[in-house]
PDB file as gemmi writes it, atoms N, CA and C in Angstrom:
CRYST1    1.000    1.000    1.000  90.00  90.00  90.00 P 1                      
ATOM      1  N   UNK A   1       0.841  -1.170   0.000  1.00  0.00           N  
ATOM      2  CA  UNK A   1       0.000   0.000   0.000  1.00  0.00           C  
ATOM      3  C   UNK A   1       0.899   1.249   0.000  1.00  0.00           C  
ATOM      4  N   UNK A   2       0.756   2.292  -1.286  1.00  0.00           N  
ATOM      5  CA  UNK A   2       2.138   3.443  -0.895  1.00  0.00           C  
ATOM      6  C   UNK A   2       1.248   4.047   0.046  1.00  0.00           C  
ATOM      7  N   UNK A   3       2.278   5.062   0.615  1.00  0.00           N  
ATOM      8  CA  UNK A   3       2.472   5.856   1.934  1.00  0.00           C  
ATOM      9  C   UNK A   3       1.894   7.454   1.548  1.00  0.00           C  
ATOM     10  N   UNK A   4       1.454   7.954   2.044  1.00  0.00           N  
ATOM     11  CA  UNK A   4       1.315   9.414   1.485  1.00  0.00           C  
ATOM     12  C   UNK A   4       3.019   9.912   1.675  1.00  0.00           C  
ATOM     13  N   UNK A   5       3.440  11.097   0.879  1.00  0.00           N  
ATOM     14  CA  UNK A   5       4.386  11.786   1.730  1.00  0.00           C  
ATOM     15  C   UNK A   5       4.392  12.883   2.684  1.00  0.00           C  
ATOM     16  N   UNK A   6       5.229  12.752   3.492  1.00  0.00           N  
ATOM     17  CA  UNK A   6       5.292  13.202   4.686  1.00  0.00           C  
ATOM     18  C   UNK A   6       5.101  14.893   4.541  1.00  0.00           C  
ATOM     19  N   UNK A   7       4.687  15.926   5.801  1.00  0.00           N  
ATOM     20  CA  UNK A   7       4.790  16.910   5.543  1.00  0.00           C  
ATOM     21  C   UNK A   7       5.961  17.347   6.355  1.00  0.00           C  
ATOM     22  N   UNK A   8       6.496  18.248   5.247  1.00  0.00           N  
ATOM     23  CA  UNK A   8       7.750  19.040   5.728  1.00  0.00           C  
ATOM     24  C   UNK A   8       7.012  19.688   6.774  1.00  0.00           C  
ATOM     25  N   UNK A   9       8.371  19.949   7.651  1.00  0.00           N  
ATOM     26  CA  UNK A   9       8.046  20.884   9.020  1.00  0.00           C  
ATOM     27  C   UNK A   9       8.015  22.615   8.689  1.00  0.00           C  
ATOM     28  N   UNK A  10       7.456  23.311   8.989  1.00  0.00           N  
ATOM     29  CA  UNK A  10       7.296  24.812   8.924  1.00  0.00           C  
ATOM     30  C   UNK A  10       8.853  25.192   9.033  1.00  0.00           C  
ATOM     31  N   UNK A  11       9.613  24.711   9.744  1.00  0.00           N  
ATOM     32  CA  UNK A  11      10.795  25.625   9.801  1.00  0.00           C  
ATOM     33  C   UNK A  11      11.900  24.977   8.564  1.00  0.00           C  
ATOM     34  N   UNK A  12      11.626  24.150   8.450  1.00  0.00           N  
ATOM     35  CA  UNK A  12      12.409  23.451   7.237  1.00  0.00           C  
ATOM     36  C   UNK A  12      11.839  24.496   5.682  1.00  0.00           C  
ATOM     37  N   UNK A  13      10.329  24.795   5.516  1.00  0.00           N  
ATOM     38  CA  UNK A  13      10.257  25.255   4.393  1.00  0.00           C  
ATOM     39  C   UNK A  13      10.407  26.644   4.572  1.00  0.00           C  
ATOM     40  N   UNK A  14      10.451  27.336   5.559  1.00  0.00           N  
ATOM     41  CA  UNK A  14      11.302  28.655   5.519  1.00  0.00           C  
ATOM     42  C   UNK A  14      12.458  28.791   5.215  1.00  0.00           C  
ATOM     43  N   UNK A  15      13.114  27.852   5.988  1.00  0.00           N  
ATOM     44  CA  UNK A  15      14.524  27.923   5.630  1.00  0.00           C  
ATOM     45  C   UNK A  15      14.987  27.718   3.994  1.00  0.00           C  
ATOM     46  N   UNK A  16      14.276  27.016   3.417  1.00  0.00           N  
ATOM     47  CA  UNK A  16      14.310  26.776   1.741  1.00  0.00           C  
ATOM     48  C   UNK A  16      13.552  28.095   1.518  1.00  0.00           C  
ATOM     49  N   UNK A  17      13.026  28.618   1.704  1.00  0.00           N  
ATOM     50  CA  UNK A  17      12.289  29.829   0.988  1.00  0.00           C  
ATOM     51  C   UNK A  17      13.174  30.884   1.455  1.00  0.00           C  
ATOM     52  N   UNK A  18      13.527  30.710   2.168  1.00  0.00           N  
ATOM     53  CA  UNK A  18      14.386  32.171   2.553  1.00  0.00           C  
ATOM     54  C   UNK A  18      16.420  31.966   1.444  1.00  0.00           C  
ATOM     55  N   UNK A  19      16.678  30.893   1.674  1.00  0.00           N  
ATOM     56  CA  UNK A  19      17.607  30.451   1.093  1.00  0.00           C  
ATOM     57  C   UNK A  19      17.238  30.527  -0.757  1.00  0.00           C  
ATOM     58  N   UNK A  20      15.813  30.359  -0.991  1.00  0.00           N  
ATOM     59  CA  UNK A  20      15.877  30.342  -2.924  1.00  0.00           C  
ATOM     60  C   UNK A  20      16.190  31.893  -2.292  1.00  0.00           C  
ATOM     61  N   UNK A  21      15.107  32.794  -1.628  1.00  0.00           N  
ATOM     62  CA  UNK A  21      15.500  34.370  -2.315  1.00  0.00           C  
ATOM     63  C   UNK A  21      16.719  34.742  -2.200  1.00  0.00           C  
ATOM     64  N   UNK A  22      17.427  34.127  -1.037  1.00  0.00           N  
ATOM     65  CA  UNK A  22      18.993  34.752  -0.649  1.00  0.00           C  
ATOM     66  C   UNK A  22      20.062  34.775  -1.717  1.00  0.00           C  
ATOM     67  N   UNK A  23      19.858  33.345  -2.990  1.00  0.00           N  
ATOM     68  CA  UNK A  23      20.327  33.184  -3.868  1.00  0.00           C  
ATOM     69  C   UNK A  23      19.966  33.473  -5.450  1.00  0.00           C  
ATOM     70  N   UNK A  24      19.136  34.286  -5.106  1.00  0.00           N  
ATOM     71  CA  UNK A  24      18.572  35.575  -6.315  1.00  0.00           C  
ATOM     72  C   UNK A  24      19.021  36.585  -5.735  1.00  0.00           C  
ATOM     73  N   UNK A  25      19.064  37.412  -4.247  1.00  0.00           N  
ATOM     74  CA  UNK A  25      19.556  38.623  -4.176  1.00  0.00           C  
ATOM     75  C   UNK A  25      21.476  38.423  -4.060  1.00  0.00           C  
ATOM     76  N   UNK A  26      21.878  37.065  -3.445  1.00  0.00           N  
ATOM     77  CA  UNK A  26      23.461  37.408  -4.058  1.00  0.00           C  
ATOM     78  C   UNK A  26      23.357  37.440  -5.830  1.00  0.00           C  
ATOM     79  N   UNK A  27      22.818  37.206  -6.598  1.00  0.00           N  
ATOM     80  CA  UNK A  27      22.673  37.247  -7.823  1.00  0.00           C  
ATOM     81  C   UNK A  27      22.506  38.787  -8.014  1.00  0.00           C  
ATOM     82  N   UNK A  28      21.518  39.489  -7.464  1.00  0.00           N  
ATOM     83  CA  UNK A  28      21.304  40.535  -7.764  1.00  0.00           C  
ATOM     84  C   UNK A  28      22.504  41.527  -7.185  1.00  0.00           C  
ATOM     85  N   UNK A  29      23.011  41.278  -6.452  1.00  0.00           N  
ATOM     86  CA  UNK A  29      24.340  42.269  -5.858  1.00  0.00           C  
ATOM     87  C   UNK A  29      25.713  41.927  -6.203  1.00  0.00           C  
ATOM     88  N   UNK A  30      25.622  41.013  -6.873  1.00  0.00           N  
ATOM     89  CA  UNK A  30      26.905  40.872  -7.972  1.00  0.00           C  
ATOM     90  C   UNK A  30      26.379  41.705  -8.994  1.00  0.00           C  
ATOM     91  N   UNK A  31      25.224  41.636  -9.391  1.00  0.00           N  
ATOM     92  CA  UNK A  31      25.116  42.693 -10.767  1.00  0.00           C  
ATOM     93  C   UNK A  31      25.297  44.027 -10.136  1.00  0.00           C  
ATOM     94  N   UNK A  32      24.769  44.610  -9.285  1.00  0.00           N  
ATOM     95  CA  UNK A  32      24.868  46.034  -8.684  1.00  0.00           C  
ATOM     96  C   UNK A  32      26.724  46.485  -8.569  1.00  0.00           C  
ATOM     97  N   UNK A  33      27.184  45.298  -8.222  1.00  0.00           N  
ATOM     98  CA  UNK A  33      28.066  45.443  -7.951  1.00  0.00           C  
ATOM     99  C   UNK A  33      29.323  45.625  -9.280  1.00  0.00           C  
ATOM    100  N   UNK A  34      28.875  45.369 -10.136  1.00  0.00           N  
ATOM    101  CA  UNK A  34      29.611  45.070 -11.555  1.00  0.00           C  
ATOM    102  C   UNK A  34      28.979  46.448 -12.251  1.00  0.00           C  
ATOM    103  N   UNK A  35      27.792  46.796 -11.855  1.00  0.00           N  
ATOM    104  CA  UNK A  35      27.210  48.222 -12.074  1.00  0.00           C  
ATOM    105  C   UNK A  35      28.563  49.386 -12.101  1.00  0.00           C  
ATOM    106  N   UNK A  36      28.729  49.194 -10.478  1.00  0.00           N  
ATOM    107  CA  UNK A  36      29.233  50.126  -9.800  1.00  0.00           C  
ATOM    108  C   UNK A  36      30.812  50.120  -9.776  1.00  0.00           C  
ATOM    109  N   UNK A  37      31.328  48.906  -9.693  1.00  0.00           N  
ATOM    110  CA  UNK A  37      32.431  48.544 -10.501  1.00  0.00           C  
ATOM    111  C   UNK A  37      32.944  49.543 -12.021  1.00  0.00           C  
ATOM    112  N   UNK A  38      32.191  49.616 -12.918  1.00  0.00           N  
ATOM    113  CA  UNK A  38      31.957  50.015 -13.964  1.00  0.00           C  
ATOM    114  C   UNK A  38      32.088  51.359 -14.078  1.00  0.00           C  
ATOM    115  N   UNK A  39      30.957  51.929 -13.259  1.00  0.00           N  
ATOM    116  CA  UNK A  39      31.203  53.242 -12.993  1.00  0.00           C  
ATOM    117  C   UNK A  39      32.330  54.145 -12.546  1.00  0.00           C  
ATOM    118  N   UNK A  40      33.037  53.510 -11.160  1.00  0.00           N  
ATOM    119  CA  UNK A  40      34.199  53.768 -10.451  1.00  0.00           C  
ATOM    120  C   UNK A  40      35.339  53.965 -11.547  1.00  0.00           C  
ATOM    121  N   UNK A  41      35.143  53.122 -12.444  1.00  0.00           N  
ATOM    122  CA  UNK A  41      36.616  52.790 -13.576  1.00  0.00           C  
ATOM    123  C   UNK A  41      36.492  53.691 -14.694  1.00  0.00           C  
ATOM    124  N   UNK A  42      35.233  54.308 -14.972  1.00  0.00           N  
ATOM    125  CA  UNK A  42      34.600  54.764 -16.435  1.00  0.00           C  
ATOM    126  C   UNK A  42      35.107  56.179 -16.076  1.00  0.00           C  
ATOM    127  N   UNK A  43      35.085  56.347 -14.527  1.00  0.00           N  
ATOM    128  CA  UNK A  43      35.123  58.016 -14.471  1.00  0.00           C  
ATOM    129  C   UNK A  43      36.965  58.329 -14.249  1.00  0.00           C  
ATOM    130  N   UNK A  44      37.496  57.702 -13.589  1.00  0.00           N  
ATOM    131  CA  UNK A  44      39.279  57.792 -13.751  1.00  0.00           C  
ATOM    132  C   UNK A  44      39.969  57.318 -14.108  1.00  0.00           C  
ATOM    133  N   UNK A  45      40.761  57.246 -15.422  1.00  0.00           N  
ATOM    134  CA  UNK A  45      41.269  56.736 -16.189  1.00  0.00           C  
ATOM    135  C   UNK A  45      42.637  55.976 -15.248  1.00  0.00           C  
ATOM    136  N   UNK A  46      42.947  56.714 -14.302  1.00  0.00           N  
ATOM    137  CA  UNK A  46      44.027  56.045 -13.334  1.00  0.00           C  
ATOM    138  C   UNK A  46      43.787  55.742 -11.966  1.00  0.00           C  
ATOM    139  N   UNK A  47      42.344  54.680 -12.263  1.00  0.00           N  
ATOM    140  CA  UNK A  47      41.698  54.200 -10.972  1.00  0.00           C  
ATOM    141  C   UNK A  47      42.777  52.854 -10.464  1.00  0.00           C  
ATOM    142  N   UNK A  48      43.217  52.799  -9.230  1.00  0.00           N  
ATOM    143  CA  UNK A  48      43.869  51.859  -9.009  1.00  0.00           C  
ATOM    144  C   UNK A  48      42.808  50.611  -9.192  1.00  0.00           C  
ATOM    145  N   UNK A  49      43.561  49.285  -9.016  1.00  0.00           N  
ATOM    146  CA  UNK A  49      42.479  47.949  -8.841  1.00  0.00           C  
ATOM    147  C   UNK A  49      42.080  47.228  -7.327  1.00  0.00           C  
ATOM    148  N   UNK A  50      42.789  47.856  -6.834  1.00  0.00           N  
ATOM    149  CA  UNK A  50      42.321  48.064  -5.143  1.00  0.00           C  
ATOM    150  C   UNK A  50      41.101  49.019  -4.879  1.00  0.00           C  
ATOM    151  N   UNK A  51      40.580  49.638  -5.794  1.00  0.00           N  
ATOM    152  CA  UNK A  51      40.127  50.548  -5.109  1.00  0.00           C  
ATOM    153  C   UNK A  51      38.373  49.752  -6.109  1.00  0.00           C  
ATOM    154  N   UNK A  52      39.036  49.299  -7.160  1.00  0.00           N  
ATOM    155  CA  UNK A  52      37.943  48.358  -7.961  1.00  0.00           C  
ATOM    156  C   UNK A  52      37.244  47.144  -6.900  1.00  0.00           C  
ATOM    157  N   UNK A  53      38.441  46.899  -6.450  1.00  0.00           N  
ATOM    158  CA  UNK A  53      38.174  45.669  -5.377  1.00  0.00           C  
ATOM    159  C   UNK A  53      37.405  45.939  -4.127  1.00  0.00           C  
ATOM    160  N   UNK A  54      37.800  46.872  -3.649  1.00  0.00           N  
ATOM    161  CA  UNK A  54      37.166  47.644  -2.293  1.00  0.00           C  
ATOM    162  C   UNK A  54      35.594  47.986  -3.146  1.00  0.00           C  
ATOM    163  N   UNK A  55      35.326  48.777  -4.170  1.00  0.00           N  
ATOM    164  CA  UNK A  55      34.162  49.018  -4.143  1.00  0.00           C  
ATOM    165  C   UNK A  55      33.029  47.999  -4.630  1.00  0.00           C  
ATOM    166  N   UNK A  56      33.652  46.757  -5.335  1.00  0.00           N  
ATOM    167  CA  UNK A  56      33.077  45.603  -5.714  1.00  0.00           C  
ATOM    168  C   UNK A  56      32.529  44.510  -3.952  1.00  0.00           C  
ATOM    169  N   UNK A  57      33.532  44.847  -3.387  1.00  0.00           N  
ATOM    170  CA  UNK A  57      33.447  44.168  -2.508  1.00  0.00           C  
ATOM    171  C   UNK A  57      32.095  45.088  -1.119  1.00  0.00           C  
ATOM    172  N   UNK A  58      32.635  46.518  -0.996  1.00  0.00           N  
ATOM    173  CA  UNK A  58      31.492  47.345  -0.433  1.00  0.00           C  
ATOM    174  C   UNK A  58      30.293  47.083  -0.743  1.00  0.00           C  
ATOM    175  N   UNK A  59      30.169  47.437  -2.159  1.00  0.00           N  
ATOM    176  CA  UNK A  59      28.901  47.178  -2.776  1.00  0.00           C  
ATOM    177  C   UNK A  59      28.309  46.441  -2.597  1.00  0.00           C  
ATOM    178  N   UNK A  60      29.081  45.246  -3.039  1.00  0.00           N  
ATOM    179  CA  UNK A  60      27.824  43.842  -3.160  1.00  0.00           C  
ATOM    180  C   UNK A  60      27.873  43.318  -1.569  1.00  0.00           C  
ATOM    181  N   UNK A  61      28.540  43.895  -0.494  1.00  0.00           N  
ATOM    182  CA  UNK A  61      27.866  42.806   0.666  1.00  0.00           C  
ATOM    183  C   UNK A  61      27.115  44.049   1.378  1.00  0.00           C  
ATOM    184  N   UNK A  62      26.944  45.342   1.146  1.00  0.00           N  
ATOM    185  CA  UNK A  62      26.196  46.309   1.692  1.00  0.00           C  
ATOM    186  C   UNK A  62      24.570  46.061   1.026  1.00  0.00           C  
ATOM    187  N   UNK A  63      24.633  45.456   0.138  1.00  0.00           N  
ATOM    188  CA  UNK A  63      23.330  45.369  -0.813  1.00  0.00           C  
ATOM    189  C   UNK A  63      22.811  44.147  -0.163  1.00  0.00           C  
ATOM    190  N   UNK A  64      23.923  42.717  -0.071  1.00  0.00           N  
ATOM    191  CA  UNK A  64      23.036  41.225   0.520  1.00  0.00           C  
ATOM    192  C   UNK A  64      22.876  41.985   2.042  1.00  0.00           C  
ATOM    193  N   UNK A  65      23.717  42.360   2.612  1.00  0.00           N  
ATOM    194  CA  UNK A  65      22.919  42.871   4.136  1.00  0.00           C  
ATOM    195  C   UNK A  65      21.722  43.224   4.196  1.00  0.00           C  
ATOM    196  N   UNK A  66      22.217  44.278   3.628  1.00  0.00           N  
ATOM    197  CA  UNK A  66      20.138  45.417   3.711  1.00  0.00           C  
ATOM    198  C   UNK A  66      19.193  44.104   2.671  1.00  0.00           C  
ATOM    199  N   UNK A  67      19.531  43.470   1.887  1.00  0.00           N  
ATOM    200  CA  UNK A  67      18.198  42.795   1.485  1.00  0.00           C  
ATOM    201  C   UNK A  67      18.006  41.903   1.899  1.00  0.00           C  
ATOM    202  N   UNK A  68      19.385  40.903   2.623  1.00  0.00           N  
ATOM    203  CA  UNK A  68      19.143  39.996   3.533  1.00  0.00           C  
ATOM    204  C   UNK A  68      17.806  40.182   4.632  1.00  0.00           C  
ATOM    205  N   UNK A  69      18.383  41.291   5.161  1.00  0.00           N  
ATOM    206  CA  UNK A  69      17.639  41.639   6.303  1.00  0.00           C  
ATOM    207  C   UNK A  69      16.507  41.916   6.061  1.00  0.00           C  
ATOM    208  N   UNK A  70      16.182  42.535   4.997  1.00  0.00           N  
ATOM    209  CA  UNK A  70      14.713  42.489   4.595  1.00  0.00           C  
ATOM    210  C   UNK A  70      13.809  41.658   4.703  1.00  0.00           C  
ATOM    211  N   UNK A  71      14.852  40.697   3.879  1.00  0.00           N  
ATOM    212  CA  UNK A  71      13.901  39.281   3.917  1.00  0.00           C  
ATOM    213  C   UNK A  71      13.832  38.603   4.906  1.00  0.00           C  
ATOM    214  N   UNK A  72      14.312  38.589   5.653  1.00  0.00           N  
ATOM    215  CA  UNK A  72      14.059  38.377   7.451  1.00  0.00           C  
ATOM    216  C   UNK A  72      13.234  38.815   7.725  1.00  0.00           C  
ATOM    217  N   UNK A  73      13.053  40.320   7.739  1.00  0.00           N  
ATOM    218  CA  UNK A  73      11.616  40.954   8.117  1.00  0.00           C  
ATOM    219  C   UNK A  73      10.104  40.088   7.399  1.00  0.00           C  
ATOM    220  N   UNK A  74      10.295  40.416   6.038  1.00  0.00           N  
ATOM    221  CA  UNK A  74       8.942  39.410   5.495  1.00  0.00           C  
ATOM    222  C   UNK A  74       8.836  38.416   5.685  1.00  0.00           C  
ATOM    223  N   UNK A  75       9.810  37.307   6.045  1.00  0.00           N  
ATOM    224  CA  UNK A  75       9.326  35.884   6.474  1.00  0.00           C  
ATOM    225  C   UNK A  75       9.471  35.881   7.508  1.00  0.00           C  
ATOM    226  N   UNK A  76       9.682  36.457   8.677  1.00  0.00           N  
ATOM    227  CA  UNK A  76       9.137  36.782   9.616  1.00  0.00           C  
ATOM    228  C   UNK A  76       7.502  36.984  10.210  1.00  0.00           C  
ATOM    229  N   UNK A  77       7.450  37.982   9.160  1.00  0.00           N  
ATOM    230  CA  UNK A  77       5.926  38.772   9.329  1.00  0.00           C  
ATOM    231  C   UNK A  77       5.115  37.545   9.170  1.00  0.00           C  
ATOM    232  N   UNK A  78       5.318  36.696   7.371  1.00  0.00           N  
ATOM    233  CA  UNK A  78       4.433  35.794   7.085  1.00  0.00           C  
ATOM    234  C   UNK A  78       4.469  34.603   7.895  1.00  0.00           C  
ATOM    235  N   UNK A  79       5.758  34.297   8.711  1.00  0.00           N  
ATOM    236  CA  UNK A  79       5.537  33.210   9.289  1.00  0.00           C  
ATOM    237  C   UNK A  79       4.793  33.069  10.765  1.00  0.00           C  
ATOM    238  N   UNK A  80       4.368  34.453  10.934  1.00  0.00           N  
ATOM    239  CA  UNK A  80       3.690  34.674  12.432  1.00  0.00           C  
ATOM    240  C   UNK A  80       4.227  34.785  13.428  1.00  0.00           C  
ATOM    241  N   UNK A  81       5.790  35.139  13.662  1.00  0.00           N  
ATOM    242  CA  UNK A  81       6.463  34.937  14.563  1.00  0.00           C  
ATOM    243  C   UNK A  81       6.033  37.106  15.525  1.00  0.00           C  
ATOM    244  N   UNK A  82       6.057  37.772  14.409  1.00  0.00           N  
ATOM    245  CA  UNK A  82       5.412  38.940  14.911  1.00  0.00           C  
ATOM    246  C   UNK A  82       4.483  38.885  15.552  1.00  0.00           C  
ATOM    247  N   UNK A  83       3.465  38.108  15.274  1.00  0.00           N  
ATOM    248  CA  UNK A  83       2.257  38.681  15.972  1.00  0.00           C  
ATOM    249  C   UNK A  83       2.339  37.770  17.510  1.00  0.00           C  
ATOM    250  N   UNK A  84       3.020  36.592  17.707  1.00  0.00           N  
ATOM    251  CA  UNK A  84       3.325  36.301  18.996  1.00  0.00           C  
ATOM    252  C   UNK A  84       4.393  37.789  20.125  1.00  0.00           C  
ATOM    253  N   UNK A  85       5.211  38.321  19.274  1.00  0.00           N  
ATOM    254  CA  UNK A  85       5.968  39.179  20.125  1.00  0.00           C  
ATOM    255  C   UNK A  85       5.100  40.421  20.658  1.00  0.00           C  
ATOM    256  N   UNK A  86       4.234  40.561  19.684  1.00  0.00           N  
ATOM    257  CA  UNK A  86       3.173  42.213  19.400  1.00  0.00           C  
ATOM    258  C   UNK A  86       2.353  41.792  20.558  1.00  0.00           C  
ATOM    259  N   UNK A  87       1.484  40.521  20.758  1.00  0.00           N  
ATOM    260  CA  UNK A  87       0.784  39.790  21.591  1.00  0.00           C  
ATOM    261  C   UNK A  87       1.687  40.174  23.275  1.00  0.00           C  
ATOM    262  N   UNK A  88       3.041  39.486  23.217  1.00  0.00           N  
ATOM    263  CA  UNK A  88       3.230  39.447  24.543  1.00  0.00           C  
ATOM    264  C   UNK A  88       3.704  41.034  24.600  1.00  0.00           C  
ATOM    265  N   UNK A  89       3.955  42.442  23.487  1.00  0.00           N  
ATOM    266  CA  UNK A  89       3.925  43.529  23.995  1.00  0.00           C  
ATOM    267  C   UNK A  89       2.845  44.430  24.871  1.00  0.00           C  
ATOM    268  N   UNK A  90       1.750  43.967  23.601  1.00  0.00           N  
ATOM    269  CA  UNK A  90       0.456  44.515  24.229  1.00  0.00           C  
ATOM    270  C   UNK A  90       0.263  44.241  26.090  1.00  0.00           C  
ATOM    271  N   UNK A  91       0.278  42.967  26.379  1.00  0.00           N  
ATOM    272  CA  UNK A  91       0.330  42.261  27.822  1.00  0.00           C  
ATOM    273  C   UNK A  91       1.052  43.037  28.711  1.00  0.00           C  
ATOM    274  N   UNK A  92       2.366  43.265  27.981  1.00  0.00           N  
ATOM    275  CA  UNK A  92       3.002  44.001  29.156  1.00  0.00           C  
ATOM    276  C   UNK A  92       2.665  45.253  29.205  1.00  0.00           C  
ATOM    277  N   UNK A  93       2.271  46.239  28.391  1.00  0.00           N  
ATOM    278  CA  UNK A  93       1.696  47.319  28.461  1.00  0.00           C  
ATOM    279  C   UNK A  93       0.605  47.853  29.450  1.00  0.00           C  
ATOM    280  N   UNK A  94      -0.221  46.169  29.057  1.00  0.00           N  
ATOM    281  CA  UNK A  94      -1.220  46.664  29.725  1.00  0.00           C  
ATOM    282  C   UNK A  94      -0.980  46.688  31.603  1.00  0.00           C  
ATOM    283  N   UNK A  95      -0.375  46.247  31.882  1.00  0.00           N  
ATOM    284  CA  UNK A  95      -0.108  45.767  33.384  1.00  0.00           C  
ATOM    285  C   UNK A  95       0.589  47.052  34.062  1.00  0.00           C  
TER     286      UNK A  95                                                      
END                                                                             
C-alpha cells in the first residue's frame, strides 16, 4: 500500500524559501556590484584595482545585508512569529 508523503516541518520550508531568495539577491548584488564597478573605472582613467576591489566588494555585501535583512523581516511577518511578540507587547503594556 504506498504511503502518502510526509509533511515538511514549517521551519524546514522557511529555511528553503528564505535560502531560494537569498540566492537571487546574491545574484542581484553581484550585478549592482559590476554596475558600480563600472562606474568607479569609467570616471578615472588612473583608478587603481584596489580601489575596484574595495568598491566591488562594499557594494555587493552592503546590498546582501540590507536585502538579507529584509527578507528576514517578510518571512518573519508571514511566518507569524510577529504577531506572537506584538501579543506578549500589548500584555506588558497593559499591566
Amino acid at each position: 500500500m504506498p504511503q502518502p508523503d510526509p509533511v515538511p516541518s514549517p521551519r524546514y520550508t522557511l529555511m528553503r524559501r528564505f535560502w531560494r531568495i537569498f540566492r537571487l539577491l546574491a545574484l542581484l548584488s553581484i550585478v549592482i556590484a559590476a554596475i558600480a564597478v563600472v562606474l568607479v573605472a569609467r570616471g578615472d582613467p588612473a583608478t587603481h584595482v584596489h580601489m575596484l576591489i574595495a568598491t566591488a566588494l562594499g557594494v555587493s555585501l552592503m546590498v546582501l545585508l540590507g536585502s538579507g535583512l529584509m527578507t528576514l523581516v517578510f518571512l518573519s511577518s508571514s511566518s507569524g512569529h510577529d504577531d506572537q511578540a506584538a501579543a506578549s507587547h500589548q500584555e506588558n503594556e497593559e499591566k
